[in-house]
C-alpha positions as CSV (number, residue, x, y, z in Angstrom):
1,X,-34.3,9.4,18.7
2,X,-35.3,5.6,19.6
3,X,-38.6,6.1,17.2
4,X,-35.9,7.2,14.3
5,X,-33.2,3.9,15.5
6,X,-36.3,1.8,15.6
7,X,-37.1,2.9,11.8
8,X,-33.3,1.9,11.1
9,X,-33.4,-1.1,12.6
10,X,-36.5,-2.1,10.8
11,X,-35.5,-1.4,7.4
12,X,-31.7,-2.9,7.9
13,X,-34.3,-6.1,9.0
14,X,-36.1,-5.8,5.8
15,X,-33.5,-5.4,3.8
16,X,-31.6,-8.8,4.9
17,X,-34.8,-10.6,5.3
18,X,-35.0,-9.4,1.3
19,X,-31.6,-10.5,0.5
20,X,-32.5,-13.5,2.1
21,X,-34.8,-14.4,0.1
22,X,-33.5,-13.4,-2.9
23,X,-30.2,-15.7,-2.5
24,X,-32.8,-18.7,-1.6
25,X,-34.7,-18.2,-5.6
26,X,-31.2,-17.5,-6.9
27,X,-30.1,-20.5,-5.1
28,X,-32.7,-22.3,-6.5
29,X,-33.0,-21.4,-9.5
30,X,-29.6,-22.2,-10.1
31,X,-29.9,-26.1,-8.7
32,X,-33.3,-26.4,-10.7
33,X,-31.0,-25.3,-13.8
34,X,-28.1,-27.7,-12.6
35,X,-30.4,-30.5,-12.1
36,X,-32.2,-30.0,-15.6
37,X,-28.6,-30.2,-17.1
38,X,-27.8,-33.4,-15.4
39,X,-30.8,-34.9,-16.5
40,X,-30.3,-33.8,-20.0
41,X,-26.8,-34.7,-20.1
42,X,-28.2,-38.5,-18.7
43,X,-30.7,-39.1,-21.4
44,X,-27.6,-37.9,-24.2
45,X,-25.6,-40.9,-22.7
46,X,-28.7,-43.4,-22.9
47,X,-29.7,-42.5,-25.8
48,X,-25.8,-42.7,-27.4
49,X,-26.2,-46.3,-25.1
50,X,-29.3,-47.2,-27.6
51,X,-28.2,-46.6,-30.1
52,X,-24.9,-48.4,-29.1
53,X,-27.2,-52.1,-28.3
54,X,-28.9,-51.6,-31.7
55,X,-25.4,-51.4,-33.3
56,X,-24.2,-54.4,-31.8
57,X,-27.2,-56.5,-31.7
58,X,-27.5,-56.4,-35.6
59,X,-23.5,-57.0,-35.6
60,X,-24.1,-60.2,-33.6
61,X,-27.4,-61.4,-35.4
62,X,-26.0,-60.3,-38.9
63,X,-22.3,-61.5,-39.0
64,X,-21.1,-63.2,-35.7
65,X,-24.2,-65.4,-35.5
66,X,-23.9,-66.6,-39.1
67,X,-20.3,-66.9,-39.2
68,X,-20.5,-69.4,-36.1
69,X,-23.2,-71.4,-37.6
70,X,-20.6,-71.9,-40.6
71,X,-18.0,-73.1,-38.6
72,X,-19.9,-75.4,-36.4
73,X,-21.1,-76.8,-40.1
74,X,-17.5,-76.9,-41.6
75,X,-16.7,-78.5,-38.1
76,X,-19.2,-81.2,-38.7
77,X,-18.0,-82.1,-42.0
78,X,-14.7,-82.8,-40.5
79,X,-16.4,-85.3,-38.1
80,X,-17.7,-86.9,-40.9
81,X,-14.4,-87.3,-43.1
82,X,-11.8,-87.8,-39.9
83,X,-11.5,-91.5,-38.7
84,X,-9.1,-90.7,-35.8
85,X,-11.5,-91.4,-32.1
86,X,-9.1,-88.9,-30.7
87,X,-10.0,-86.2,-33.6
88,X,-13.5,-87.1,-33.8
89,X,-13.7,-86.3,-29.9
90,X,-12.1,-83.3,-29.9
91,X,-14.4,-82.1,-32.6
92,X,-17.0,-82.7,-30.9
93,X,-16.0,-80.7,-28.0
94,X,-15.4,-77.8,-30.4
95,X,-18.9,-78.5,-31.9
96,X,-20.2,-78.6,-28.7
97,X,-18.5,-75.2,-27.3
98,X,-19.9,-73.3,-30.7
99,X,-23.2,-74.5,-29.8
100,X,-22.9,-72.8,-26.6
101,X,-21.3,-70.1,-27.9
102,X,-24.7,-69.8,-31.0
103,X,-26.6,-69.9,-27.9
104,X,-25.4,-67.2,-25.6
105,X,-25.2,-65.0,-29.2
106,X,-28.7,-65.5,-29.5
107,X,-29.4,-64.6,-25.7
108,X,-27.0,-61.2,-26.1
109,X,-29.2,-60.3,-29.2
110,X,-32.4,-60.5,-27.6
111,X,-31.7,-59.6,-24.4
112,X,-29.7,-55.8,-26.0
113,X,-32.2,-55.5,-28.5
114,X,-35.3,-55.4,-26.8
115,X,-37.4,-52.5,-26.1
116,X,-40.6,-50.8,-25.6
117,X,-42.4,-49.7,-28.5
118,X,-45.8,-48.4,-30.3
119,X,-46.1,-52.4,-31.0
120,X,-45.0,-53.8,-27.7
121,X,-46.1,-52.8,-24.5
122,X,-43.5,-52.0,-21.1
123,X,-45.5,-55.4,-19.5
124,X,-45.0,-57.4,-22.6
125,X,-41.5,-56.9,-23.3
126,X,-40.9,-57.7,-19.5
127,X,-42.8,-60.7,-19.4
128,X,-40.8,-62.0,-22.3
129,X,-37.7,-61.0,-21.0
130,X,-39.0,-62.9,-17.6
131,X,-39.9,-66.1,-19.9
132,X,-36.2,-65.9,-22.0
133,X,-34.5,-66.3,-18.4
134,X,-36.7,-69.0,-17.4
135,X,-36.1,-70.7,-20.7
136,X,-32.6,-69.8,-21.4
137,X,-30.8,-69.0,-18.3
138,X,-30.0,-70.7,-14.8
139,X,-32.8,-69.1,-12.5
140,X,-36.2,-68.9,-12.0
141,X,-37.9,-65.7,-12.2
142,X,-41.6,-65.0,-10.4
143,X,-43.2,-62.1,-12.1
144,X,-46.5,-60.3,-11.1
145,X,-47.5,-57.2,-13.3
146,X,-51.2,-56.0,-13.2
147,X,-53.1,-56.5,-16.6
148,X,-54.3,-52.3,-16.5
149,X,-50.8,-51.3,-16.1
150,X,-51.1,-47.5,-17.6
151,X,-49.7,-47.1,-20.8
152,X,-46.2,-46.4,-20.4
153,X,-43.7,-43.8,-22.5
154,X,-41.9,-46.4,-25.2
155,X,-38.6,-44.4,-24.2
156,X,-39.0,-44.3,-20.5
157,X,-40.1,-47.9,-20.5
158,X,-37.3,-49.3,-22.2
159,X,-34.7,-47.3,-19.7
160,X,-37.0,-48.9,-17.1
161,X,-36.6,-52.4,-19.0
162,X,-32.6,-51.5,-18.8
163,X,-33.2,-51.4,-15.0
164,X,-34.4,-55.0,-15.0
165,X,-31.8,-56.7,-17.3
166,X,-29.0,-54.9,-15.2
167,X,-30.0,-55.9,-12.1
168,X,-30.9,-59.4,-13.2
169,X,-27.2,-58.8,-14.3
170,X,-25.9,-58.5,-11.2
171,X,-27.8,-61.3,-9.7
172,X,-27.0,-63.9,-12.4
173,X,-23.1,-63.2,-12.5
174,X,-22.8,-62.0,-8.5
175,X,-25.5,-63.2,-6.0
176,X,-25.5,-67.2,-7.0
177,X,-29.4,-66.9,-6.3
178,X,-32.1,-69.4,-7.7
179,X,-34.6,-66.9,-7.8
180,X,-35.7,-63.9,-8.4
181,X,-39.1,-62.1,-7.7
182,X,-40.5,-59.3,-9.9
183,X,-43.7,-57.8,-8.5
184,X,-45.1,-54.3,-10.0
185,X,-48.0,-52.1,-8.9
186,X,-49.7,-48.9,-9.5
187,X,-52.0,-46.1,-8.0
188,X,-53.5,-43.2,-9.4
189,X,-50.1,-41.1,-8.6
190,X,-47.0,-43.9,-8.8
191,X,-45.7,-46.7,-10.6
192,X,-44.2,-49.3,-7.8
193,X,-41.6,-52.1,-8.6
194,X,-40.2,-54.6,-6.1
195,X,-37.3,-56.6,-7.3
196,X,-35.6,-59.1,-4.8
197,X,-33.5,-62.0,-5.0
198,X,-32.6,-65.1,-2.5
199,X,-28.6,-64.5,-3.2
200,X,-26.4,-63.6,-1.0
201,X,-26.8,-60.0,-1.3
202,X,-24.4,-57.1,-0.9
203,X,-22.7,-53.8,0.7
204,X,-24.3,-51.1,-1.9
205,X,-21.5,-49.0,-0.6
206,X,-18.8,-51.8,-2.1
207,X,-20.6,-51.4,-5.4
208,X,-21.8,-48.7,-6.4
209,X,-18.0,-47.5,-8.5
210,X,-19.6,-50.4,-10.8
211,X,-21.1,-48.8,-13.8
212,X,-24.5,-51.3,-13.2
213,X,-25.6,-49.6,-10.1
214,X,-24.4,-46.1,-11.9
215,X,-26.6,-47.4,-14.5
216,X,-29.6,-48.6,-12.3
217,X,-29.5,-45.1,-10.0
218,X,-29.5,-42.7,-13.0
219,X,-32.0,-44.0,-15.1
220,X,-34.3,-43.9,-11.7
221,X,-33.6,-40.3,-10.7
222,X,-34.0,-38.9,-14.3
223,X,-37.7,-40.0,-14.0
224,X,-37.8,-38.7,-10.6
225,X,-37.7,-41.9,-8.8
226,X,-37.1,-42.9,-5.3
227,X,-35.3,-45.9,-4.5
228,X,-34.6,-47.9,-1.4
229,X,-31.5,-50.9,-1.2
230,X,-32.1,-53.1,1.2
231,X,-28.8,-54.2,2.8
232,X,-29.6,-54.8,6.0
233,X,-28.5,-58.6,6.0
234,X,-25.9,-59.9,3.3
235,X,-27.5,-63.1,3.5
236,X,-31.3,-61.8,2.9
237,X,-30.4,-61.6,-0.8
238,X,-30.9,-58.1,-2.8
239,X,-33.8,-56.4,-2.8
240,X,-34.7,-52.7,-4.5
241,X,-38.0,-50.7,-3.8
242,X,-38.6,-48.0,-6.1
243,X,-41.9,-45.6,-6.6
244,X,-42.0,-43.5,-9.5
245,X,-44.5,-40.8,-10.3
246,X,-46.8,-42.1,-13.2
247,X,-46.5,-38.6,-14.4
248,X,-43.3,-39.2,-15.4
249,X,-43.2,-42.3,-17.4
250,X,-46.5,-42.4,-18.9
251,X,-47.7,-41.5,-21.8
């Protein structure tokens, strides 16, 4: 009789260790499926986002551009003809605001329309996106990018280029840093980038409704990345540690 409850009690173990383990593969299975999904659902919006930048880029290089340089010509004529000091120094300071306003054109066209292609490497687009700011903008940028960098995916590069320009984003309009320090390494297995500021940083939990961080934290984890905000101090500035796997992004 015990030899015969034994048996019973051996198979009901079985049979729930079986179960078991069946709802853990359907369990997974399902979040593999779920994260696959995601991921694909991700690269329809950045790709629709691509797209979008090339639309407006060419709008703002094809029409916007041209039509301001017209005016700040048609405005200059009216210097010319207008005898009034009080007209001629208002026009200037129209003249002057369309130049600005040429400028930052220029800087939205470059900065939207660059990417990572069969003609231009992941390193060369960020070192001239790294040179532009230092020309251009109102910080200093300190970039260090090894020369044997592997060759990156054109695709997953310029997502990775995204990544940059937002978080330089984010420091330029919130963070009223001077600079901003770019350093990027490999091993056999991972690509690692360090980006840091000396802003006054932030909470990540104040921020991250924004759709930059959204932005920044999706195109990481499509490419399997892990990422690491440093918020310890608000004062340290803003710093992000990420390590991707090379297998992921290269070509």
């Amino acid at each position: 009789m015990d030899r015969v409850i034994l048996i019973i009690l051996t198979v009901v173990i079985l049979l729930l260790i079986t179960f078991g383990i069946g709802i853990y593969i359907v369990i997974t299975r399902l979040y593999r499926q779920l994260r696959k999904r995601e991921a694909e659902a991700i690269e329809s919006i950045i790709t629709a986002q691509e797209r979008e930048r090339a639309t407006i880029s060419r709008e703002v290089h094809d029409n916007l551009g041209p039509m301001l340089s017209i005016t700040q010509m048609q405005i200059g004529y009216l210097q010319e003809q207008t005898e009034l000091v009080s007209q001629k120094e208002l026009l200037t300071k129209i003249q002057n605001q369309l130049r600005e306003a040429i400028r930052q054109c220029r800087n939205i066209s470059h900065m939207i329309s660059s990417e990572v292609n069969s003609a231009k490497s992941f390193q060369a687009v960020l070192r001239e996106q790294a040179a532009f700011i230092n020309e251009f903008g109102n910080i200093a940028i300190q970039l260090s990018v090894p020369e044997n960098l592997p060759s990156i995916d054109p695709d997953k590069g310029t997502s990775l280029i995204r990544v940059f320009q937002e978080l330089l984003v984010n420091t330029i309009r919130h963070a009223e840093a001077t600079e901003v320090f770019i350093e990027i390494e490999t091993n056999p297995e991972y690509l690692f980038f360090n980006y840091r500021d000396n802003g006054k940083g932030f909470q990540l939990k104040s921020v991250t409704t924004g759709l930059g961080i959204q932005n920044i934290t999706k195109r990481i984890e499509i490419v399997d990345g892990r990422q690491v905000w440093n918020e310890q101090k608000v004062e340290s500035g803003m710093n992000l540690q990420v390590m991707i796997p090379l297998h992921k992004i290269s070509v």
